[in-house]
TORLOTOR-123260 format. One record per residue: y, x, z of N, C-alpha, C in turn; residue in one letter; residue number from 1. Coordinates in nm, 3 decimals, always signed. Each point is the difference from the previous one (the first is absolute). Example, Ala and Ser with C-alpha at 12.3 -4.5 7.8 and 13.67 -1.06 7.14 Angstrom:
2
<<-0.569 +1.319 +0.780> <+0.119 -0.089 +0.000> <+0.120 +0.090 +0.000> A 1>
<<+0.105 -0.035 -0.072> <+0.119 +0.082 +0.006> <+0.109 -0.077 +0.073> S 2>
This chain:
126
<<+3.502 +2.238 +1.397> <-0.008 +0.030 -0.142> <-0.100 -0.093 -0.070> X 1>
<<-0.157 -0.050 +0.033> <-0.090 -0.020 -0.001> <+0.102 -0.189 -0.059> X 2>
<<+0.072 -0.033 +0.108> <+0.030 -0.152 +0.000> <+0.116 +0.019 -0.106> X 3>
<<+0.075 +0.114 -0.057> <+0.072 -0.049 -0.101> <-0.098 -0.031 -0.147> X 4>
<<-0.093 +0.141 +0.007> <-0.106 -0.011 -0.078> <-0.083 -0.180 -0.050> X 5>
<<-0.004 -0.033 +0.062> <-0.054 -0.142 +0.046> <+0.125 -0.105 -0.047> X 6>
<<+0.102 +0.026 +0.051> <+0.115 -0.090 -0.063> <+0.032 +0.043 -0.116> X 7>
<<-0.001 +0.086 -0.045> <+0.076 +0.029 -0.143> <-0.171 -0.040 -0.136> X 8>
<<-0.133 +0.020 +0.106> <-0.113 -0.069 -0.099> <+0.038 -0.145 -0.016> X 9>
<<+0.038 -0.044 +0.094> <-0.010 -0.158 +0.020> <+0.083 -0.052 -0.127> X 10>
<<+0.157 +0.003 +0.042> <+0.089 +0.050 -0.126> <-0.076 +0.017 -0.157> X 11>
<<-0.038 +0.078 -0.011> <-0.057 +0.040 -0.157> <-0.123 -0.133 -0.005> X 12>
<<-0.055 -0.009 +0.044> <-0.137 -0.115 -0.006> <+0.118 -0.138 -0.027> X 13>
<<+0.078 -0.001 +0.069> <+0.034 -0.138 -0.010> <+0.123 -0.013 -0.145> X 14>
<<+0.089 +0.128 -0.021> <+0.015 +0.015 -0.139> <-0.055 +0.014 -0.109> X 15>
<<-0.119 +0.027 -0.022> <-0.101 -0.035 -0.046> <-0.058 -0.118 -0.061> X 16>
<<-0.005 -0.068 +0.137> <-0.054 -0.148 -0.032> <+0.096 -0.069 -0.060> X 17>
<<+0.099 -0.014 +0.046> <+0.135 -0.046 -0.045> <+0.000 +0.044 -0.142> X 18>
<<+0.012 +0.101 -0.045> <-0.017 +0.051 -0.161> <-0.069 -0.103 -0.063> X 19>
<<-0.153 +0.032 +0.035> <-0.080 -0.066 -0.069> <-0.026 -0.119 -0.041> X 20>
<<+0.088 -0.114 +0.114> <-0.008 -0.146 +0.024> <+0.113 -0.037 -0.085> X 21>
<<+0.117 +0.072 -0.010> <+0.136 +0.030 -0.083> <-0.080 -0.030 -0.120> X 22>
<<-0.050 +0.125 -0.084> <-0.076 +0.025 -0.126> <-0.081 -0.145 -0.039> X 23>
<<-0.125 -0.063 +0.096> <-0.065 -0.087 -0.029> <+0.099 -0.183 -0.057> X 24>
<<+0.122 +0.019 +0.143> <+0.114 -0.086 -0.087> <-0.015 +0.009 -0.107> X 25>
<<+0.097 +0.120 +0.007> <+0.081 +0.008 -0.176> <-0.135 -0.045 -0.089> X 26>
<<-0.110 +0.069 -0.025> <-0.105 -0.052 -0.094> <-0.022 -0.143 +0.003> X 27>
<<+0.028 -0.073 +0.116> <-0.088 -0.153 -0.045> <+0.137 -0.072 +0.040> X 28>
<<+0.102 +0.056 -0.039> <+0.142 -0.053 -0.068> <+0.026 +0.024 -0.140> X 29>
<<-0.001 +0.150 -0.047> <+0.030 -0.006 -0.137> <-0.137 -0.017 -0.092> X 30>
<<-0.148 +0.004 +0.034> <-0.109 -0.041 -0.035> <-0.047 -0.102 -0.103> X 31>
<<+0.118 -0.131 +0.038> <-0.050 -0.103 -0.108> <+0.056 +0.028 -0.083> X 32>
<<+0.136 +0.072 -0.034> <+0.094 +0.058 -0.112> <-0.101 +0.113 -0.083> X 33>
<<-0.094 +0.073 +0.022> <-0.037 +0.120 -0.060> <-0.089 -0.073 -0.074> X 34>
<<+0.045 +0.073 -0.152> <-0.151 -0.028 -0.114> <-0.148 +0.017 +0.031> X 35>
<<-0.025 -0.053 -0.054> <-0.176 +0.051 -0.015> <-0.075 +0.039 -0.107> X 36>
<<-0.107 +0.040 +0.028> <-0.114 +0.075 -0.063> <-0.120 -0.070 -0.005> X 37>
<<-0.083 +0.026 -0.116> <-0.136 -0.042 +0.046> <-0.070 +0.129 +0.078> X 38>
<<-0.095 -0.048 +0.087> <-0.049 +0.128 +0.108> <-0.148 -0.053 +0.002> X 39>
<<-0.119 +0.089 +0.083> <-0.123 -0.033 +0.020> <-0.047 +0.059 +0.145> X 40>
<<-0.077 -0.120 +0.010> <-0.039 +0.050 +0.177> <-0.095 +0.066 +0.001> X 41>
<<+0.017 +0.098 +0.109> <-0.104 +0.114 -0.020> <-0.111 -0.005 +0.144> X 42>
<<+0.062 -0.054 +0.068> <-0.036 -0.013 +0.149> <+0.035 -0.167 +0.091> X 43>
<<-0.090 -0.040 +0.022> <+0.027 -0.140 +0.058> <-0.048 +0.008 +0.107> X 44>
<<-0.015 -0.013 +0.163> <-0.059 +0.002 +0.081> <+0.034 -0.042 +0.151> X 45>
<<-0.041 -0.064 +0.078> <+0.037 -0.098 +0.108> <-0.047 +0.122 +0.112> X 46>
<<+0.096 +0.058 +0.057> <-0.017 +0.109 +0.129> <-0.016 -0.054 +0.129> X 47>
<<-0.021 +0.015 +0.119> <-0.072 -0.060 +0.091> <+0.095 +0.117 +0.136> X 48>
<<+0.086 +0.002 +0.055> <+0.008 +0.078 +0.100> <-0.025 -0.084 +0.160> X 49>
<<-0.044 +0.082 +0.021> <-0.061 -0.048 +0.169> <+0.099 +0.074 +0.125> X 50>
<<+0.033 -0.144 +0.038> <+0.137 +0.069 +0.105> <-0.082 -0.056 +0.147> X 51>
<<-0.002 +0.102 +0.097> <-0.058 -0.004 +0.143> <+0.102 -0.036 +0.091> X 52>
<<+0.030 -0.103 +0.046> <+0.130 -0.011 +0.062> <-0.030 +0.062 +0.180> X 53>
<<-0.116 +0.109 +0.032> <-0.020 +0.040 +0.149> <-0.055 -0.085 +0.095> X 54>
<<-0.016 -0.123 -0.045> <-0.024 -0.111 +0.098> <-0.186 -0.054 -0.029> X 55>
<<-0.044 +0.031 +0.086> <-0.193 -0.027 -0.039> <+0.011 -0.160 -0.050> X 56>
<<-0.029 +0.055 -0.096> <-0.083 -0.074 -0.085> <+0.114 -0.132 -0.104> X 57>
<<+0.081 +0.089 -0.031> <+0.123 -0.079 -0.063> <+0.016 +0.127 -0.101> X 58>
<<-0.047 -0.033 -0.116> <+0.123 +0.062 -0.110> <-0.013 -0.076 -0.095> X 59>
<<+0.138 +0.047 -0.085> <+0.058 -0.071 -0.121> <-0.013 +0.100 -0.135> X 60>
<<-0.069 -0.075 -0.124> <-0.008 +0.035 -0.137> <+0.075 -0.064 -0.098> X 61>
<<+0.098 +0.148 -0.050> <+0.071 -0.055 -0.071> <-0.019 +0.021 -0.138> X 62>
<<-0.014 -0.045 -0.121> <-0.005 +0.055 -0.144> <+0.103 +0.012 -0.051> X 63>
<<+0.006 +0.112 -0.098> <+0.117 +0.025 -0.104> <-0.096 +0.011 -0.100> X 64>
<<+0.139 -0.017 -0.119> <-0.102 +0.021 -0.183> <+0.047 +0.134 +0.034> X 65>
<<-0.121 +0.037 -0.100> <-0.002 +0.133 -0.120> <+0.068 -0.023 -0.134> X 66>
<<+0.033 +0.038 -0.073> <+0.036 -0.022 -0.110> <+0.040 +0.127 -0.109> X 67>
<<-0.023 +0.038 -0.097> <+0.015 +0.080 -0.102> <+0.016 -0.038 -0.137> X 68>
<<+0.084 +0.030 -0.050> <+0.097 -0.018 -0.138> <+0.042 +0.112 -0.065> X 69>
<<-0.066 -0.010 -0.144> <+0.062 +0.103 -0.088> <+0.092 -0.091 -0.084> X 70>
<<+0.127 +0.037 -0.089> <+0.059 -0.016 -0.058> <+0.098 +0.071 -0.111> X 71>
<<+0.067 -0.045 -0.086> <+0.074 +0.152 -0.083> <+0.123 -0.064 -0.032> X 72>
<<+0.108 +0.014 +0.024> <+0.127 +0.014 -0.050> <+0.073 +0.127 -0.069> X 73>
<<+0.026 -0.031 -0.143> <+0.008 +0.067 -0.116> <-0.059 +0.096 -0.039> X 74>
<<-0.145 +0.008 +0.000> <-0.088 +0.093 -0.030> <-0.038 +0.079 +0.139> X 75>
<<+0.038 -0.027 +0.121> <-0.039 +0.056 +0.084> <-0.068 -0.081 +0.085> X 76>
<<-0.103 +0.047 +0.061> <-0.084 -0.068 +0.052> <+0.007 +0.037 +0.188> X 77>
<<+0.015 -0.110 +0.063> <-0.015 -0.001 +0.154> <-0.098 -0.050 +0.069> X 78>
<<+0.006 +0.000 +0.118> <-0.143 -0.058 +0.111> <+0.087 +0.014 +0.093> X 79>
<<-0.039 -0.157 +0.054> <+0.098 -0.001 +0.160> <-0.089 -0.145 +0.069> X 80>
<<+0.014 +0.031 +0.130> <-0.120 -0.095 +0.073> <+0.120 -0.122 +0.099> X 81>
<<+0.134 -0.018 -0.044> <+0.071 -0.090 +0.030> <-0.026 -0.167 -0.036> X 82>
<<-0.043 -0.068 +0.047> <-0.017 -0.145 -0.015> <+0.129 -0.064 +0.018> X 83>
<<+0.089 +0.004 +0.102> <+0.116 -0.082 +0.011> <+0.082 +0.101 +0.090> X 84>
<<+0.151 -0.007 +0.041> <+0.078 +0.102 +0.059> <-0.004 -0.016 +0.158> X 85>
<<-0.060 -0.115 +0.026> <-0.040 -0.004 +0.195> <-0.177 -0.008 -0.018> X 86>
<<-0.051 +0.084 +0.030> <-0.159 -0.038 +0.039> <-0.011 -0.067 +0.068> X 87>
<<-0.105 -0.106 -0.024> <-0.058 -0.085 +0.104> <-0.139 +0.064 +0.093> X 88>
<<-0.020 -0.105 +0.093> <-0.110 +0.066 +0.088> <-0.058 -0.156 +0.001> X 89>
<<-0.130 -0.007 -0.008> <-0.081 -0.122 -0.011> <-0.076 -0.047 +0.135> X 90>
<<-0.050 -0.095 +0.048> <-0.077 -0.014 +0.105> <-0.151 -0.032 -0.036> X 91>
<<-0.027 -0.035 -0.110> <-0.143 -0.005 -0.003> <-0.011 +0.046 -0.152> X 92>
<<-0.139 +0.024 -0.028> <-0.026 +0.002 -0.135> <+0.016 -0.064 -0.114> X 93>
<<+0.018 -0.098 +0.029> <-0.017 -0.158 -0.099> <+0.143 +0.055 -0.063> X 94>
<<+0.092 -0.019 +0.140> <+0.148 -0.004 -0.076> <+0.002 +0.150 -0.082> X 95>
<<-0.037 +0.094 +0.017> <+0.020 +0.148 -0.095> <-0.054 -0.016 -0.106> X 96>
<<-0.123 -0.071 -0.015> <-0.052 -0.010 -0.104> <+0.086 -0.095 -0.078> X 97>
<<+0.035 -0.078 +0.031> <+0.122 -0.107 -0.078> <+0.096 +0.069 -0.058> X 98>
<<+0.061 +0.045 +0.025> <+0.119 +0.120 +0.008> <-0.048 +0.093 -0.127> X 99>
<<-0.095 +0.024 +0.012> <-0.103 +0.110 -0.086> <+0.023 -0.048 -0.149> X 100>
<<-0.086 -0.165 +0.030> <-0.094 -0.085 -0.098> <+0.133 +0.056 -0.180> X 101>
<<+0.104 +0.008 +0.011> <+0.088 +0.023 -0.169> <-0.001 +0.132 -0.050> X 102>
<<-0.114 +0.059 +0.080> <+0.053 +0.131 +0.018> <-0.142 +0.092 -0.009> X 103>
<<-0.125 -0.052 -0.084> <-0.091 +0.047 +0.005> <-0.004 +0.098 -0.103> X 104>
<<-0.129 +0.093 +0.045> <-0.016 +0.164 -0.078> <-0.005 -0.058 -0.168> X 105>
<<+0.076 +0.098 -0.078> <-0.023 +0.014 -0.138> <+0.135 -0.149 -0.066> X 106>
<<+0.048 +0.001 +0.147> <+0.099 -0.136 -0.110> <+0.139 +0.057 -0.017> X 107>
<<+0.036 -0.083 -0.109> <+0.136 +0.031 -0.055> <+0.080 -0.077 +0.088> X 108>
<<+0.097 +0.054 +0.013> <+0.124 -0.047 +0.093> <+0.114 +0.022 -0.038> X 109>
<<+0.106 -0.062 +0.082> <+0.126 +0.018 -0.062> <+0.080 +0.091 +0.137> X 110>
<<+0.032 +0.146 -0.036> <+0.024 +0.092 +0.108> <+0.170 -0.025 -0.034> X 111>
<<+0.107 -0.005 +0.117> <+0.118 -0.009 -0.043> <+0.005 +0.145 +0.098> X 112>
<<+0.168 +0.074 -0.086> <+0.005 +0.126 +0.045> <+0.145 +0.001 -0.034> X 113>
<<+0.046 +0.154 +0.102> <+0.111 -0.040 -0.010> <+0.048 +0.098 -0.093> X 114>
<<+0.123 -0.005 -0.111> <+0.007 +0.017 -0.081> <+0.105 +0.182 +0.001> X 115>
<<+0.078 +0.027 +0.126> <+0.011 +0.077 +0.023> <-0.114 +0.122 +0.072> X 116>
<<-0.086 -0.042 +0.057> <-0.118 +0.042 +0.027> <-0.153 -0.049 -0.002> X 117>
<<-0.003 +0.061 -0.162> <-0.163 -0.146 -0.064> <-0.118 +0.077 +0.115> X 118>
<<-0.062 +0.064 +0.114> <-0.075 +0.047 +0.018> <+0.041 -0.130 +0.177> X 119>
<<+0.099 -0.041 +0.047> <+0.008 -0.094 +0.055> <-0.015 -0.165 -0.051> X 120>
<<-0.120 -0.060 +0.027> <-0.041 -0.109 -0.072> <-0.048 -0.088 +0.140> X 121>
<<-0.012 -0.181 -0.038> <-0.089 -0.051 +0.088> <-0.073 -0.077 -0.074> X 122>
<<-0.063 -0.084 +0.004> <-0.092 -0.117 -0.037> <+0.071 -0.124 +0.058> X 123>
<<+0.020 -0.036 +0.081> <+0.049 -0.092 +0.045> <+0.169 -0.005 -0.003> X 124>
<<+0.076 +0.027 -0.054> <+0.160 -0.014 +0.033> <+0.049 -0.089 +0.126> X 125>
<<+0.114 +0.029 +0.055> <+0.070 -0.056 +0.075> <-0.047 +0.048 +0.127> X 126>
């Protein structure tokens, strides 16, 4: 019982992912087509995760951005922390901070969103 339990999780995890990787397509396909907004960054920040790969005295640090965006399409106002529809993962700081550098606190930006669902937006299209 225990091993169907286990196969039928496996199943859902991997439909799942599949969903989600589906979804991230479609956005940085129909992405450069969606209007835009002016938006403001609320959050800019270069994250640092520390991966232990088990082996003494070997691990790998990887960075991702932070990012936060308010915006309003037709009087309504959103917040969404999407930069582009595939996240990247960085290897050192220099490069996150690069990545960052158009994208600093208190600036105006140009948020594109999609027009059937304005609360789905990126910064980066495509």
């Amino acid at each position: 019982m225990s091993d169907d339990f286990g196969k039928y999780l496996l199943i859902g995890f991997v439909l799942l992912f599949g969903v989600l990787i589906w979804r991230a397509y479609q956005v940085s396909r129909a992405s450069p087509q969606w209007p835009s907004t002016q938006g403001e960054i609320l959050v800019s920040r270069a994250r640092a995760q520390h991966e232990d790969n088990g082996l003494r005295g070997v691990s790998k640090q990887e960075w991702d951005v932070e990012v936060q965006y308010r915006y309003s399409v037709n009087g309504v106002e959103y917040q969404n922390n999407c930069l582009q529809a595939f996240g990247r993962h960085y290897f050192d700081e220099q490069q996150t901070l690069a990545a960052l550098a158009p994208f600093p606190v208190g600036a105006t930006v140009k948020v594109f969103y999609d027009p059937g669902k304005p609360q789905s937006s990126v910064l980066i299209p495509g």
